[in-house]
C-alpha positions as CSV (number, residue, x, y, z in Angstrom):
1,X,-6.8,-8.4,-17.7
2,X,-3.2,-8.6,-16.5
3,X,-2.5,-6.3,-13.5
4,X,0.1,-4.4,-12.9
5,X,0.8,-4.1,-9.0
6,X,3.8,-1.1,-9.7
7,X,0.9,1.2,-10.9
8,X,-2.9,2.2,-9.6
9,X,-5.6,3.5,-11.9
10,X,-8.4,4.8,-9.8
11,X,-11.9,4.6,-10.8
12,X,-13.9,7.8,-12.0
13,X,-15.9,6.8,-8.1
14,X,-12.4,7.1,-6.5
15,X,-11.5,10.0,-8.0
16,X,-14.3,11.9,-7.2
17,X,-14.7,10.6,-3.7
18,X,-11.0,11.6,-3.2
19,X,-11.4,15.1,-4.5
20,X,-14.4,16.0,-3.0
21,X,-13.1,15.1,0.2
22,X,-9.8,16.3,-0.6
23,X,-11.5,19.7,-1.4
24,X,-13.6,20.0,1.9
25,X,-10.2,19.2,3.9
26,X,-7.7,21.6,2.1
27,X,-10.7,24.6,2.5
28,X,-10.5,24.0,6.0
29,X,-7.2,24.2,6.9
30,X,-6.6,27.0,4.5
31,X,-9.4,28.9,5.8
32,X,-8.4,28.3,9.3
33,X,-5.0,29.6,8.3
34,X,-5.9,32.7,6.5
35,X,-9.8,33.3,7.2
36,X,-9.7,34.1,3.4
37,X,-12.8,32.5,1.7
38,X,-11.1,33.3,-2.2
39,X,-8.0,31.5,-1.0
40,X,-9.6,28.7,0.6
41,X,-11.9,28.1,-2.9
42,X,-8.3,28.6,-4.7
43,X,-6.5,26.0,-2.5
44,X,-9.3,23.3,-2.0
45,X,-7.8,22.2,-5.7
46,X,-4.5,21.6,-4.3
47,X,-5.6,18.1,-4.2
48,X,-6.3,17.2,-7.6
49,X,-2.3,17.6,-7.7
50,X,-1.5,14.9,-5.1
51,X,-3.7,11.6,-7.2
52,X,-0.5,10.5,-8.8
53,X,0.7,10.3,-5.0
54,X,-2.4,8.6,-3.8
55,X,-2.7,6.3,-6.3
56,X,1.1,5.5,-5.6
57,X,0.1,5.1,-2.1
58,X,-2.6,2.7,-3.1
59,X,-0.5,0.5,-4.8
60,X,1.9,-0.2,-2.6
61,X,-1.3,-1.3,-0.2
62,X,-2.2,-4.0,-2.9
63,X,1.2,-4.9,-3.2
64,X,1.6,-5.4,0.4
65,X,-1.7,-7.4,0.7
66,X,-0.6,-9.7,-2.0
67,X,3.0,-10.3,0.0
68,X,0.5,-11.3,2.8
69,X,-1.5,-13.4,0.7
70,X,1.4,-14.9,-1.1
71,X,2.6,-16.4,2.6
72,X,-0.3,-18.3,3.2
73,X,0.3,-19.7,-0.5
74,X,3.3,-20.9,0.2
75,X,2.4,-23.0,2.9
76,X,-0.4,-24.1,0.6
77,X,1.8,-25.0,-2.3
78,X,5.0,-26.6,-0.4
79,X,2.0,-29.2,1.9
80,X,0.8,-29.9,-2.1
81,X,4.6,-31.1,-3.0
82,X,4.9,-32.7,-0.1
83,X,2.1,-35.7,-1.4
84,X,3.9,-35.2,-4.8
85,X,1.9,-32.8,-6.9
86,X,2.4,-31.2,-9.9
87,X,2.9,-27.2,-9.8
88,X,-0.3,-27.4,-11.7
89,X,-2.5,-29.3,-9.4
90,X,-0.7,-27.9,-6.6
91,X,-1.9,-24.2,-7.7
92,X,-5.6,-25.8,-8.3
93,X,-5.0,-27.3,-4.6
94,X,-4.0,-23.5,-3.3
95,X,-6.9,-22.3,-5.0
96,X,-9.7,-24.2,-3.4
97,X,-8.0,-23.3,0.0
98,X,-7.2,-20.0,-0.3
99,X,-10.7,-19.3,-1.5
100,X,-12.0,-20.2,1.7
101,X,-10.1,-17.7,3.4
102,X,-9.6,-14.6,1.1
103,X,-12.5,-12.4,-1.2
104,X,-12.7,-14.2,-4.7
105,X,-11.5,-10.2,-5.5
106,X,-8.3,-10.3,-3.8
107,X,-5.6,-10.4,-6.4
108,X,-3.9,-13.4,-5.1
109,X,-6.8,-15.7,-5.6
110,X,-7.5,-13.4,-9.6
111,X,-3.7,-15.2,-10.4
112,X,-4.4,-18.4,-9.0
113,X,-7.6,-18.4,-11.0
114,X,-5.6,-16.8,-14.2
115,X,-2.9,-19.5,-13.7
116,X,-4.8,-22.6,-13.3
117,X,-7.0,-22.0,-16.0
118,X,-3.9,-21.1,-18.4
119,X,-2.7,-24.5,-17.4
120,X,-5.4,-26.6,-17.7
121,X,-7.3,-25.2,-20.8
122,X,-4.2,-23.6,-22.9
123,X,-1.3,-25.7,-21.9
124,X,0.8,-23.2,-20.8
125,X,3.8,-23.5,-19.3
126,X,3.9,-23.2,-15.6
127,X,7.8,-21.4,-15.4
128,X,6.4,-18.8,-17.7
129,X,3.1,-17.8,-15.9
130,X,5.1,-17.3,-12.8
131,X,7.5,-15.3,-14.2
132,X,5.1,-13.1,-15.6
133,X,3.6,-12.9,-12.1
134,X,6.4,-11.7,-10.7
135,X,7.3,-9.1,-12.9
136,X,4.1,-7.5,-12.8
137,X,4.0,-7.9,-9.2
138,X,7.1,-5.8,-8.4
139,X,7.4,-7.7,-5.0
140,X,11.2,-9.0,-4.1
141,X,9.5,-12.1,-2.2
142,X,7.4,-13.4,-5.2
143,X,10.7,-13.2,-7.4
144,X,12.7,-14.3,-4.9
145,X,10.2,-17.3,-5.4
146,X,9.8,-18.1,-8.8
147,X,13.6,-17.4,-9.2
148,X,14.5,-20.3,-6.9
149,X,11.7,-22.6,-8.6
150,X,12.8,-22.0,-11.9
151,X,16.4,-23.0,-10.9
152,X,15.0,-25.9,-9.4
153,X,12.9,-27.1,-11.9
154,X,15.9,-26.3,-14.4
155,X,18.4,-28.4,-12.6
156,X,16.1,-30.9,-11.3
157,X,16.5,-30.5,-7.8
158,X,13.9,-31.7,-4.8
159,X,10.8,-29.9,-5.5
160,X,9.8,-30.6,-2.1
161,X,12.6,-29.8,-0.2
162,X,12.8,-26.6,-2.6
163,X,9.5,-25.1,-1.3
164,X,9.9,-26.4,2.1
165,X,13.3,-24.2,2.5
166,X,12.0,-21.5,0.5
167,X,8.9,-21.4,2.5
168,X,10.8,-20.9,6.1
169,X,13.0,-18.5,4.4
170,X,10.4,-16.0,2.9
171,X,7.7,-16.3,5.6
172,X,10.4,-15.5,8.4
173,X,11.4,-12.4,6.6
174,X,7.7,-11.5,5.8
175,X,6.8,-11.8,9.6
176,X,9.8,-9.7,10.6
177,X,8.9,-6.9,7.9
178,X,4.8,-7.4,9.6
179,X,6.9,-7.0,13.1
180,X,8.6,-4.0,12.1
181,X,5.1,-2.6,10.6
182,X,3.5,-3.2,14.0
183,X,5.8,-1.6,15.8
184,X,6.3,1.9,13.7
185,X,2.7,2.1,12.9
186,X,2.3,3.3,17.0
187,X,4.9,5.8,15.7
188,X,3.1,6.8,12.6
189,X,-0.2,7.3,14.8
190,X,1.9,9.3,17.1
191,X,3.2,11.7,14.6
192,X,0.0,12.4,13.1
193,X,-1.5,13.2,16.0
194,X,1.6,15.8,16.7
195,X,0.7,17.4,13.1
196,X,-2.6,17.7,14.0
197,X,-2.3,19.1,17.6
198,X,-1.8,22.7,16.2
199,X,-4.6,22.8,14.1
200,X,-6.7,22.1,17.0
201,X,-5.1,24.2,18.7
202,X,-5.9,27.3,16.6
203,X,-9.3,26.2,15.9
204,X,-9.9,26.4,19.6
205,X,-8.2,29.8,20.2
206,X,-10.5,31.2,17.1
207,X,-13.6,29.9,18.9
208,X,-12.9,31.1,22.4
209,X,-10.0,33.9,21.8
210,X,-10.4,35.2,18.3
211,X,-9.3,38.6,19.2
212,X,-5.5,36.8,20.3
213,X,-5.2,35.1,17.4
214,X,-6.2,38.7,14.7
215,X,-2.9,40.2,14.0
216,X,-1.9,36.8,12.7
217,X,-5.2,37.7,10.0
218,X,-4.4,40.9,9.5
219,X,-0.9,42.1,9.1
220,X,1.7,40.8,6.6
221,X,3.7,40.0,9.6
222,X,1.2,37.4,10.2
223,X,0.3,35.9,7.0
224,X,4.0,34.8,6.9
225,X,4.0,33.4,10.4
226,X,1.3,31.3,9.4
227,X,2.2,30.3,6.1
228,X,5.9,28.9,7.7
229,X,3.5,27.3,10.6
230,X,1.5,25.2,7.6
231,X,4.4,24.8,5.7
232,X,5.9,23.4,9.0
233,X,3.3,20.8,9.5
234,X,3.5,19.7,5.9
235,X,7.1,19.3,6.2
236,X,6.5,17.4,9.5
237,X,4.0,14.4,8.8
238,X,6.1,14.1,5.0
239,X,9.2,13.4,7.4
240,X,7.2,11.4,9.9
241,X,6.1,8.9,6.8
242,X,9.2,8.5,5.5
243,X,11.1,8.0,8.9
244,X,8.9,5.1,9.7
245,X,8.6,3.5,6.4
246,X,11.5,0.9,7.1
247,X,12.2,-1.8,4.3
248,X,13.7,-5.3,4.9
């Protein structure tokens, strides 16, 4: 079965693992918010709207794993031309290696496996099953890629020389966009921990200094001081994500 890397079906054990914990979460902030058991029941649901988001989120993951994965097989694939191998046996070359490194699960080594099987056994053509990779894999490296082999293969240029280049180019901007990931993910980390400061921080008030925190309970005044406060914090880690989520 082909896979689209752009989209993210979860499982029926996904989805329920997500909404349960999803549920226990959003009742506990709620309820820490408003101390209204009714409401917290209400809103522990409020996650069963956010699975397109998740699953979004979970794609990009797998997309970004096969970027990494993709590196190493270019390294694989341009030491294969360099003892003059077909694209062919050079993907049955990347296989065996890369097999010894990654899960026979991951999806780089499910394409390599789909690709070298289409070649051998059905003749396909080679330019055709990595276009069709690419597309479906929605990653500007991978068509960056194909695009430049299918151009050399079209014009007859130096296979070789071709994947040698290409490799140094794509592999240097992969490792700058890992740099950049290693250096905002302290950031990320950070902000999270800011959006979760106040939540501790009423928790403890409500176990040592419940009588402080009441009117907030009690008094309409207070509701609406507390739903801007959650509102707030939403508002805060949604910014914090998208500030640090820097493309190259």
């Amino acid at each position: 079965m082909k896979v689209d890397y752009s989209q993210y079906e979860l499982s029926v054990k996904e989805k329920a693992k997500f909404l349960a914990a999803g549920y226990v979460v959003s009742f506990a902030v709620l309820f820490l918010f408003y101390h209204s058991i009714p409401f917290s029941l209400a809103g522990g649901f409020l996650p069963y709207f956010l699975i397109d988001r998740y699953e979004n989120y979970l794609a990009g993951k797998r997309r970004a794993l096969l970027t990494t994965q993709f590196k190493d097989l270019l390294y694989s694939l341009s030491a294969s031309a360099a003892v003059n191998q077909q694209i062919g046996e050079a993907l049955k070359s990347s296989l065996d290696n890369l097999s010894l490194i990654y899960s026979p699960k991951t999806p780089l080594i499910e394409e390599l496996k789909h690709m070298v099987k289409a070649i051998s056994e059905n003749r396909e053509s080679d330019i055709r099953l990595l276009m069709d990779f690419a597309e479906r894999s929605h990653c500007e490296d991978i068509d960056n890629f194909v695009q430049v082999y299918m151009t050399c293969r079209t014009m007859g240029g130096d296979l070789e020389k071709m994947l040698k280049s290409t490799t140094e180019i794509l592999v240097d901007k992969i490792n700058i966009e890992r740099e950049i990931k290693t250096m905002t993910a302290q950031k990320k980390f950070e902000g999270k921990i800011i959006s979760v400061m106040p939540l501790i921080v009423i928790l403890f008030l409500n176990v040592f200094s419940p009588d402080y925190l009441e009117p907030l309970y009690t008094t309409l005044a207070g509701r609406m001081i507390m739903t801007i406060a959650i509102a707030g914090l939403g508002a805060a880690f949604y910014l914090t994500e998208r500030l640090t989520d820097i493309e190259v």
